[in-house]
Structure formats: structure tokens, C-alpha cells
N, C-alpha and C positions, 0 to 999 in steps of 0.2 A: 586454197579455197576455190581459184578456180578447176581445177581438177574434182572437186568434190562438184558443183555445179554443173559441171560437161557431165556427170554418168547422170542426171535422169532424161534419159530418153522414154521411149513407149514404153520397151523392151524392161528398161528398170524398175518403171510402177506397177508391171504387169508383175515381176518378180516380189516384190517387196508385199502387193495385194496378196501374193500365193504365198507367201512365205505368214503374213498374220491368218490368212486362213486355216492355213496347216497348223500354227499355233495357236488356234480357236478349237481345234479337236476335240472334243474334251473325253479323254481315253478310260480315265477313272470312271465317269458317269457312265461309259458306252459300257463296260464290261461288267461293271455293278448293274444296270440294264437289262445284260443278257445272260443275269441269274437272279431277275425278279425284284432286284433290292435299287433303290432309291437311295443314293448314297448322300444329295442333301439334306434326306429326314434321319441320316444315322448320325452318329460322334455331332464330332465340330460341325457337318454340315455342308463341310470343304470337298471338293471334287476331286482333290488331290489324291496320292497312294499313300499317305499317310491313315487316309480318313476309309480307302476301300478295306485296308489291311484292317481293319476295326470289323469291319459289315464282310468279308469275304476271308480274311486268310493272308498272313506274309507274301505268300507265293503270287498272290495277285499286287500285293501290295511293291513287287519285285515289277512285277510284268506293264506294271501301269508308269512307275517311275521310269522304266528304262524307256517304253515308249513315249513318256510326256520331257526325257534327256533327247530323245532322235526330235523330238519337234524344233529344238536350238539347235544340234549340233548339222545336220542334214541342209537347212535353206542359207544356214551361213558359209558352209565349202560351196555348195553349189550354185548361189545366188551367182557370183562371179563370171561361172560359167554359160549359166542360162540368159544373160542380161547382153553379152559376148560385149565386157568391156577390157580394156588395156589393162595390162598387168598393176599399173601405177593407180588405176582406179577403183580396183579391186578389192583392195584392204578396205576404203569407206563404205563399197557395197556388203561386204561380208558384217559388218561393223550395222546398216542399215538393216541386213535383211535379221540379223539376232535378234535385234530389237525390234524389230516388226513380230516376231516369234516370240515372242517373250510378252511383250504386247496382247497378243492374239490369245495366249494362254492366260492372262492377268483377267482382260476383259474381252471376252470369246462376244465373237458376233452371233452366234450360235446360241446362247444361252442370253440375251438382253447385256451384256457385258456384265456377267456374275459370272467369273471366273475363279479358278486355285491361285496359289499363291507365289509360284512363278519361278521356285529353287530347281526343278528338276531343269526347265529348259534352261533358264539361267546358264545353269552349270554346262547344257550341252553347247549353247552357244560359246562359252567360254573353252569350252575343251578346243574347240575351233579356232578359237583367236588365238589363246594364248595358253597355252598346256601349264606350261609352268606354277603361273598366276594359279590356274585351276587345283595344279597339285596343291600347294602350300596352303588355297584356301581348304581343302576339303582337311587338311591338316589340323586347321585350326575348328573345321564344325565337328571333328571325330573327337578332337580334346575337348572339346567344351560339351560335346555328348556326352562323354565319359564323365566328365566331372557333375553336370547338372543332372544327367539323368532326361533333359527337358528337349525334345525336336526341337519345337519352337525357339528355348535360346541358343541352340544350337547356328538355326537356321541365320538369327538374326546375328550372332556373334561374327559370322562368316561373311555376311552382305555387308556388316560393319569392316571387318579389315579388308574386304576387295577391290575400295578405291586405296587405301594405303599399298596394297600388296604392285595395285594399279601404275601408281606415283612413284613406285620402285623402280619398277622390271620393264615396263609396261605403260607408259604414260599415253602413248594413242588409243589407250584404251580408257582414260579416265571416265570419259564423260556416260558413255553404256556403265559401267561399273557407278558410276553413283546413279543412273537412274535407276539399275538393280537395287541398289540400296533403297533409295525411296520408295521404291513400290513393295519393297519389301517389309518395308516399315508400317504402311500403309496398311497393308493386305493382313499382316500380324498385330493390327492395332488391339485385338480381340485378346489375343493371345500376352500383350503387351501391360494389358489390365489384369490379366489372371496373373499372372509373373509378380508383378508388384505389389497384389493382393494375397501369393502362396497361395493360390488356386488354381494351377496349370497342373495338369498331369503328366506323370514322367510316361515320355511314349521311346521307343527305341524305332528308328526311322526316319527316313527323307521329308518333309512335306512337303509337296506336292505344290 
């Protein structure tokens, strides 16, 4: 604890502020934007790549996710380095600045805090932390793609097993892995009512 307490300095907040800004981007909207379309009057409404790939084309729908995956994976290797704390304190900053990114994308300061729904960074901050974890989970949203047919329980199938996968492999990583979970919970509440009602549509794709 005391080690976790010693990294915030100036240098840390300044990191942790730049890393939820980064993760307030909001890439979907910017690129749905700058081809005239308004991507929370299309589909779901969501700003994610699930929702541009609806209003623009797969291929956006590729370009959007992979940049709203660099908003996690980018301020989690590098918070460390930019914050210039000891190797021992590094793991909680890496560990802070995800979640600051994940954060940032959930409820973007940028957009009033209406943000996407928080799988693409998730998963890039996780490719950061813990590759592994990250493998096995994306293991378990391709099966349950396959089998449901459904993003959505895809999505949530995966936030579900990534504090078990967590509590395995990887237990320093519990507490980010259930906040993923909740907010992913949270954020698919919509989608959670359609599911239970057989009114979700089968989408093939990340959300966002």
C-alpha cells in the first residue's frame, strides 16, 4: 500500500488526466463526422465500431475499434514511463492509467460523459497487463459469438469470465477486471433488456 501511495506525485496526475483524455476520444463519432453521418442518430446510437460499421462499412468499423484498442493499450505501457516512477511502482501505475482510459472512453469528458461501451479499450488495456488473460478472454467472446450469433452477449459473456480468468492467472489484476465487468454491465443495460426480451439483433463485431 505504501508503494501504491508513493507514485502520485505531480507527474502521476498529469499522466493518469492524459491517459482519460486520450480515452475520451471518441474515434467512432470523429470518423462517422468526417462522412457527414451522425452515428448517435443511426443503429443503437452507441459511438462505438460496432454502431459506425452499421452507418459506414466493416472497414470503418475495423479502423474505429483498433483505434478506440490503442486508447488502453498505449497510456497503460507508457504511463510508467512518462510519470518516471521505480520499476516496483509501475505495475499500479500501468494498472491506474487503463482505467483512467477505459474510464475516459465509458464517460468521455468530451461528449457530457455519454460515451461507448468500453470492450475495445478494455481489451487494449488488458493486452498490456496481462496478454494471457486477454488471450483466453477473447477465446471465450469468439465462442459465445459463434454460438449466439449476438455482439452484445458476446461482449458481456467475456467481462463476465475476466475477473474468474483474473482470480486464476492474474490476481493483481482482479479489481480493474471487475470494474470492467461493471461498467460493462452498466453500459449493455439496453442491450441486457433486448437479450431477455429475444429483441437483440445478431450483429458480427466488437462493440465499441
Amino acid at each position: 500500500m505504501s508503494e501504491f501511495l508513493q507514485i502520485f506525485s505531480l507527474s502521476t496526475w498529469l499522466v493518469l488526466a492524459g491517459s482519460y483524455l486520450l480515452g475520451s476520444i471518441p474515434f467512432g463519432l470523429l470518423i462517422g463526422k468526417a462522412y457527414g453521418v451522425d452515428i448517435r442518430e443511426q443503429g443503437s446510437g452507441n459511438i462505438g465500431a460496432t454502431n459506425l460499421g452499421r452507418a459506414l462499412g466493416k472497414r470503418w468499423a475495423v479502423a474505429a475499434f483498433l483505434l478506440d484498442f490503442s486508447k488502453g493499450i498505449l497510456p497503460t505501457l507508457a504511463a510508467p514511463y512518462f510519470a518516471q516512477v521505480n520499476t516496483g511502482e509501475s505495475l499500479y501505475l500501468g494498472i491506474l492509467a487503463g482505467t483512467a482510459a477505459i474510464l475516459g472512453h465509458t464517460f468521455p469528458l468530451y461528449l457530457r460523459f455519454r460515451g461507448g461501451k468500453g470492450v475495445a479499450t478494455a481489451a487494449g488495456a488488458f493486452l498490456a497487463l496481462a496478454p494471457l488473460v486477454l488471450l483466453v478472454d477473447l477465446v471465450v467472446w469468439g465462442a459465445v459469438l459463434w454460438w449466439g450469433r449476438k455482439s452484445s452477449l458476446a461482449s458481456l459473456a467475456a467481462a463476465g469470465a475476466l475477473p474468474l480468468l483474473c482470480a486464476a492467472w492474474a490476481p493483481e489484476y482482479l479489481h480493474i477486471s471487475l470494474l470492467v465487468l461493471v461498467l460493462l454491465v452498466y453500459r449493455h443495460k439496453n442491450n441486457i433488456t433486448r437479450l431477455y426480451a429475444g429483441e437483440e439483433s445478431e450483429i458480427q463485431g466488437p462493440q465499441g
